[in-house]
Structure formats: C-alpha cells, structure tokens
C-alpha positions in Angstrom: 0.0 0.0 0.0 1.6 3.3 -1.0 2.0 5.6 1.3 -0.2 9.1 0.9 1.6 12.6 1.3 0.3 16.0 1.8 1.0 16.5 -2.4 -0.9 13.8 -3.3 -3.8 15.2 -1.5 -3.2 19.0 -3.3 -2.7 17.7 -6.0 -6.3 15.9 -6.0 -7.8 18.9 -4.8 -6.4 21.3 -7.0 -6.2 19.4 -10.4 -7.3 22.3 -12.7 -4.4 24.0 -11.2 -1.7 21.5 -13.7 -0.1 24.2 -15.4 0.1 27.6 -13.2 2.0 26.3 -10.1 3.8 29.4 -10.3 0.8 31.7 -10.4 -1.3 29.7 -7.0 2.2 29.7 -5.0 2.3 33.3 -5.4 -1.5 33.9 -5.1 -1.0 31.6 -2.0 2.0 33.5 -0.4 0.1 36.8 -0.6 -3.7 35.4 0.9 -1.6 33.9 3.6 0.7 36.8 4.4 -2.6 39.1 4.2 -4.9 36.7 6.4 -2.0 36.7 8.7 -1.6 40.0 9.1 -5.2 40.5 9.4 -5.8 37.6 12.3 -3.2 39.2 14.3 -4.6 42.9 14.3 -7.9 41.5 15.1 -6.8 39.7 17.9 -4.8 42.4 19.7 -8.0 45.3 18.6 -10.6 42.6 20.4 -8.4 42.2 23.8 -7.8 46.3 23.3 -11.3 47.4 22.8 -13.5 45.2 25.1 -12.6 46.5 29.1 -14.0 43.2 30.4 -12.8 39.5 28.6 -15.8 37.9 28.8 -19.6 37.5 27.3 -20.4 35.6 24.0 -19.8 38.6 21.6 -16.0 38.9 23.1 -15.5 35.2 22.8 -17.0 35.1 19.6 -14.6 37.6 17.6 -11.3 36.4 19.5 -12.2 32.4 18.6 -13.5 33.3 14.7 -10.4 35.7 14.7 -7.7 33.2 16.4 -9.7 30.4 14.3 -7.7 32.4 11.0 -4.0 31.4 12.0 -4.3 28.0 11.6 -6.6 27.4 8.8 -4.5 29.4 6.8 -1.1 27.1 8.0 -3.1 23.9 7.2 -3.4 25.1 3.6 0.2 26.3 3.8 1.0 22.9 5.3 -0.8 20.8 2.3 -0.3 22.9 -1.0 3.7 23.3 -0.1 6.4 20.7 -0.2 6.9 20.2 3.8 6.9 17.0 4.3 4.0 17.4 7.2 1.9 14.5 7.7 -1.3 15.3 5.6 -3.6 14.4 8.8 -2.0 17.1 10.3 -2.5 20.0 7.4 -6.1 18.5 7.3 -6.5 19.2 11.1 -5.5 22.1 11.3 -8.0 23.3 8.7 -10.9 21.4 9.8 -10.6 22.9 13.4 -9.8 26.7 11.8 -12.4 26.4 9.5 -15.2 25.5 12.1 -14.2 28.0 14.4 -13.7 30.5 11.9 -17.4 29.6 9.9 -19.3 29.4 13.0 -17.4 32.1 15.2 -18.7 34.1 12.4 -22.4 33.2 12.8 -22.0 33.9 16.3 -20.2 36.7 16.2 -23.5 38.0 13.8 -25.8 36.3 16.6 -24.2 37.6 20.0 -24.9 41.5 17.9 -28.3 40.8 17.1 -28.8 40.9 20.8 -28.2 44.9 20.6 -31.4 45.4 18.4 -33.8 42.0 18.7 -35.4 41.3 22.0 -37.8 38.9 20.1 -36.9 35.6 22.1 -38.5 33.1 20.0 -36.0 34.8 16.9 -33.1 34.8 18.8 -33.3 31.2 19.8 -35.0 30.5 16.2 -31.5 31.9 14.9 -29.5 29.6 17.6 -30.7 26.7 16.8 -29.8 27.7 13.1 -26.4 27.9 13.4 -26.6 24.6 15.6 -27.7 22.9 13.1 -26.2 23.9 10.2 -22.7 23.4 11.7 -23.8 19.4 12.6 -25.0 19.4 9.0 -22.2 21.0 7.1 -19.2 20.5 9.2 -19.4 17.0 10.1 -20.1 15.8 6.4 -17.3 17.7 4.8 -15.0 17.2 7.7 -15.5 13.1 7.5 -15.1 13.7 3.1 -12.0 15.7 3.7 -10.3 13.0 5.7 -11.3 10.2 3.6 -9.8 12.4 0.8 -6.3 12.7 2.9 -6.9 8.8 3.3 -7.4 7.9 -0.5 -6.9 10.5 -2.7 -8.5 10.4 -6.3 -11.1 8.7 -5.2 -15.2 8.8 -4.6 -14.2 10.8 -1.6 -12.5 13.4 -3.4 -15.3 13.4 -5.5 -17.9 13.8 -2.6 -15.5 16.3 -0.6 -16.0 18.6 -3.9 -20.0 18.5 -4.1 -19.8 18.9 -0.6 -17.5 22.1 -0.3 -20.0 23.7 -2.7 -23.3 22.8 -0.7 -21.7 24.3 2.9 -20.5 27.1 0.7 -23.5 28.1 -0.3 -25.6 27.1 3.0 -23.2 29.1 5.5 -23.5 32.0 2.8 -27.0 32.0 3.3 -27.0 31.4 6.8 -24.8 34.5 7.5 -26.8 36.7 4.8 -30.4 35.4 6.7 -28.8 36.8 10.2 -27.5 40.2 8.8 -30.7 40.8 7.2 -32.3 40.2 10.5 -30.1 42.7 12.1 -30.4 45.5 9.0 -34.4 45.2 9.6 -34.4 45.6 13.1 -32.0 48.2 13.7 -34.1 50.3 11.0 -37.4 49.6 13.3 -34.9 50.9 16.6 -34.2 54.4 13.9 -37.9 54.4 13.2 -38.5 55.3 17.0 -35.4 57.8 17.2 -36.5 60.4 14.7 -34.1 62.9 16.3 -30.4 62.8 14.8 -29.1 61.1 12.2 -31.0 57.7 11.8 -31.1 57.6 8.1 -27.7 58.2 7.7 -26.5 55.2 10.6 -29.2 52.8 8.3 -27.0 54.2 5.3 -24.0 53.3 6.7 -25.1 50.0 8.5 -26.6 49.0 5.2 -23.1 50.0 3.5 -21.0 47.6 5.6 -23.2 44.7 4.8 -23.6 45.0 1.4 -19.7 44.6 1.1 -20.1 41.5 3.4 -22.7 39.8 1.1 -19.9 40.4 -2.1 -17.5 39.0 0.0 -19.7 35.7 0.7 -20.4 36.0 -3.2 -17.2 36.1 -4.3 -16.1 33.2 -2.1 -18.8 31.2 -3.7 -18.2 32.2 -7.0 -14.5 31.4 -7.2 -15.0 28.0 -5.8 -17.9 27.7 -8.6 -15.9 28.5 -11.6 -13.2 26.1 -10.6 -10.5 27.8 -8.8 -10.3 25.7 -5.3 -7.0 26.9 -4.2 -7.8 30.4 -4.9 -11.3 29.9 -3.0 -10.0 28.4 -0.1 -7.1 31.1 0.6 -9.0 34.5 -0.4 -11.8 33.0 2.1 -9.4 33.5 5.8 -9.1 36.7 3.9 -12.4 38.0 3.1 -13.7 36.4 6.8 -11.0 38.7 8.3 -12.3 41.6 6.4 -15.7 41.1 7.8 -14.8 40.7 11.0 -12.7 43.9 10.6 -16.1 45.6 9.6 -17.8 44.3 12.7 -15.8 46.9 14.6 -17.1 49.2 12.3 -21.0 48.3 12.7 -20.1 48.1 16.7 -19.5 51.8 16.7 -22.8 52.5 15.2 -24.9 50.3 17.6 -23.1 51.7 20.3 -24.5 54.9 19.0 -27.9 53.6 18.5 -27.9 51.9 21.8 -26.9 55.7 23.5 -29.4 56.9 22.1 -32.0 54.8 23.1 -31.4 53.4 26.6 -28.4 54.9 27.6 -29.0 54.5 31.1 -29.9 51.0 31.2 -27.3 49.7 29.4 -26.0 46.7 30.4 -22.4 45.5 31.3 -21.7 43.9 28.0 -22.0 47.3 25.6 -20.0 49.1 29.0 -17.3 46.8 28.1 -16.4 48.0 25.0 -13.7 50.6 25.6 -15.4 53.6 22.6 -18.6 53.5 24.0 -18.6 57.1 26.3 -19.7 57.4 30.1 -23.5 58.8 30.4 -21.5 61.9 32.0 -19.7 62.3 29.0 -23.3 61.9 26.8 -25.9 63.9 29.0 -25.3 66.5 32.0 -26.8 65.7 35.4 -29.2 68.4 35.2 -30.5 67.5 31.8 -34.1 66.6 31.8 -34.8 62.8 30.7 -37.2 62.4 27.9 -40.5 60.5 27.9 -39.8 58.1 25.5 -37.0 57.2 27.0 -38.7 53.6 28.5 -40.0 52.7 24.8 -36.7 50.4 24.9 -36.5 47.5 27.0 -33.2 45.5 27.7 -32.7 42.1 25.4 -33.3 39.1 27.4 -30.0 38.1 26.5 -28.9 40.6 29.4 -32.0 41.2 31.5 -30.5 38.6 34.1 -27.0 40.5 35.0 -28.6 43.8 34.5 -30.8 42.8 37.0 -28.2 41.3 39.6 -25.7 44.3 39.4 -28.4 46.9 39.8 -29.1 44.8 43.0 -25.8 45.2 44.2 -25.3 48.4 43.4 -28.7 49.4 45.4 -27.0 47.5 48.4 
C-alpha cells in the first residue's frame, strides 16, 4: 500500500491547477501573508477594545479571529512541499475552519442581541447555526479525511460537491442573520426620529452590502473552478468582515446611547469607545418620555438585574 503525502492530496484537490504552479504559490503567499496580518490585528483590537474579557460577543470575535492562524497554515502545510503528515495540514484546517465559519455566525448572533429582543427569533436563529454546523461541518470534515486517506477517489469526489453545498448554506445562513439585524436596527431608527438615523441605516446598510460580495465572491471562485484560490481568499475575506464588525459596533453603540443609555447593560459598557453617560448627558439634563419605549434584550436582562441589585445595596 503506497503511502499518501500531503502533495498527493493537493494535487487531488487542485487538479485544474496542472499548469500555473507558479501563479497559485504566489496567489497563495500573498492570501496567507494578508490573512495573517489580518488575524493578528484582530486579535490584539478585540483584547484592546473590550474593558471586560468575557460574554459571547468577546469570545466570539477572538475564537472566529484566532480560528484564522491555523486554517490558513493547514493550507500552507498541504499545498507546499513540507513533508507534514497530511492528517496534520487536514487538522488544522478542519478545526480553523469551524471556528472561523461558526465564530462568524456567532459573532452576527451575539450582535443581534443589541437590536432583537424577540426571544422566540433569537433562539430561532440559535438553533440555526446549531444545526447547520452538525449538517455542514461533520459531512465535509468526515469527506476531507477520507480524501487525505485515498486520494483520487469517490471521496474526493464527494468532498468537492460537498464544499459547494456548505459554501453556499453558510452563505446564506450568514446573509439570513445580517438581514435580520439590517431590519431591526431600521425599526430601533424608526422610534429615534431625532439625529441622524437615516444616515447610521446608510451606513449600516453600507457595511453589509460589502459583506454579502465577500460571501459572493467566495462562492463564485469556488464555482468556476478555482479551489485553491477559494480556499485562501476565504481567511481573507472572513477577516475583512470581521474587521467591519468593529465598524457596525461603533454604530450600535451609538444607537444603543441613544435609546437606553442608562440601562445599558455590562456587555455594551465593556467596550472601551462606548462614552460614560457623563460624557453623553449632564446631570441636570431633563430625561425624555420616551426614554422607556426600549427595554433591555433578554439576553442581558438577568445580570442587568443582579448588578443593579448590588449596586442598590
């Protein structure tokens, strides 16, 4: 029985690729230099901006940012002449990309928190990602290994009809949530007529219509053939949107100010832009009546509760 490197299996995986070596190590060296790059400024801009290390939103962004680093080096591992064990490139990129996928979604769920106090949606969307992980990740993950096991075989052939159904299903999952999030922070602008609400729904809407031609573009390179490009430009693009999710933090912060300023919880507190309510409103500074229009999310109702309890005693 011959024995299976990591070039047999890029080879398999990248067969279209016969006769521009030259072109996917470059294309290769730059996507992994630039995800790098990326991964590591997210990481230090997560632990800088967030005062407190802790809640699902922090988590979320440091694991789907971390999750980067090695899925990239798995690639890196398998499509160069290292002489690594190809169960060991295909580990590392099974375990990058399911933190990096699914951070994602629950990066996108942990924010819908900040506009959606619908419970039945929120768990709705939950159970969404839940699911779609078990179906997506385990299938592809099982195909992937069987590829690193027998290359040129039925399981390279199923790995490749898979990697275009969880392309597409994550796309859509992802594009469901932010469309969730787009409609209800323009309902939360509806009932703020004062400032600048159509321009934050301008800008909100901005930001994700550059994540949806990311997700596009990832799908549409792996759909005209190009594999190795897909799976390198896709750490890339994912650390691109996760670079805009400090950008469309600022603006719910705002929004949040806005609206129930003084009952935010500890989780918006912890992020390091969002100003003290000295800083926002003097204390002589009548409130205004619609100030209780906004209730907490449920997702923070509990510790609000508990430290406002502790602070009474």
């Amino acid at each position: 029985m011959s024995t299976v490197n990591a070039s047999d299996i890029a080879n398999a995986l990248t067969r279209k690729y016969a006769n521009g070596d030259q072109v996917r190590t470059h294309i290769f060296a730059a996507f992994a230099a630039i995800a790098w790059y990326n991964a590591i400024e997210l990481i230090i801009l997560c632990f800088v901006s967030f005062k407190r290390h802790r809640g699902c939103y922090f988590w979320s962004l440091l694991i789907a940012s971390s999750a980067i680093i090695p899925h990239c080096l798995g690639y890196v591992l398998l499509f160069f002449p290292t002489g690594v064990s190809p169960y060991v490139c295909v580990t590392l990129i099974i375990v990058g990309w399911i933190a990096m996928v699914t951070g994602q979604s629950m990066v996108l769920w942990s924010r819908l928190h900040l506009v959606l106090q619908n419970t039945k949606v929120l768990w709705g969307v939950l159970w969404m990602i839940i699911i779609d992980a078990v179906l997506f990740h385990v299938p592809t993950t099982v195909l992937l290994y069987g590829t690193a096991a027998a290359p040129n075989s039925v399981w390279d052939s199923g790995y490749n009809i898979m990697e275009r159904v969880q392309l597409v299903g994550f796309c859509i999952q992802e594009l469901l949530i932010s469309g969730i999030y787009v409609w209800e922070t323009g309902k939360l602008l509806r009932l703020r007529p004062e400032g600048r609400p159509q321009g934050i729904l301008h800008q909100l809407l901005f930001i994700n219509i550059i994540i949806l031609i990311l997700d596009v573009a990832i799908v549409a390179i792996e759909y005209v053939g190009f594999y190795a490009v897909q799976v390198m430009f896709k750490p890339v693009a994912y650390s691109i949107k996760l670079k805009l999710e400090y950008a469309i933090l600022g603006k719910l912060v705002a929004i949040a100010r806005g609206s129930y300023e003084d009952e935010l919880p500890s989780s918006s507190r912890d992020i390091m832009s969002f100003p003290s309510s000295q800083e926002t409103r003097s204390p002589n500074e009548p409130r205004h009546n619609n100030h209780r229009k906004y209730s907490l999310p449920w997702f923070w109702e509990a510790s609000h509760r508990s430290s406002c309890t502790s602070s009474g005693n």
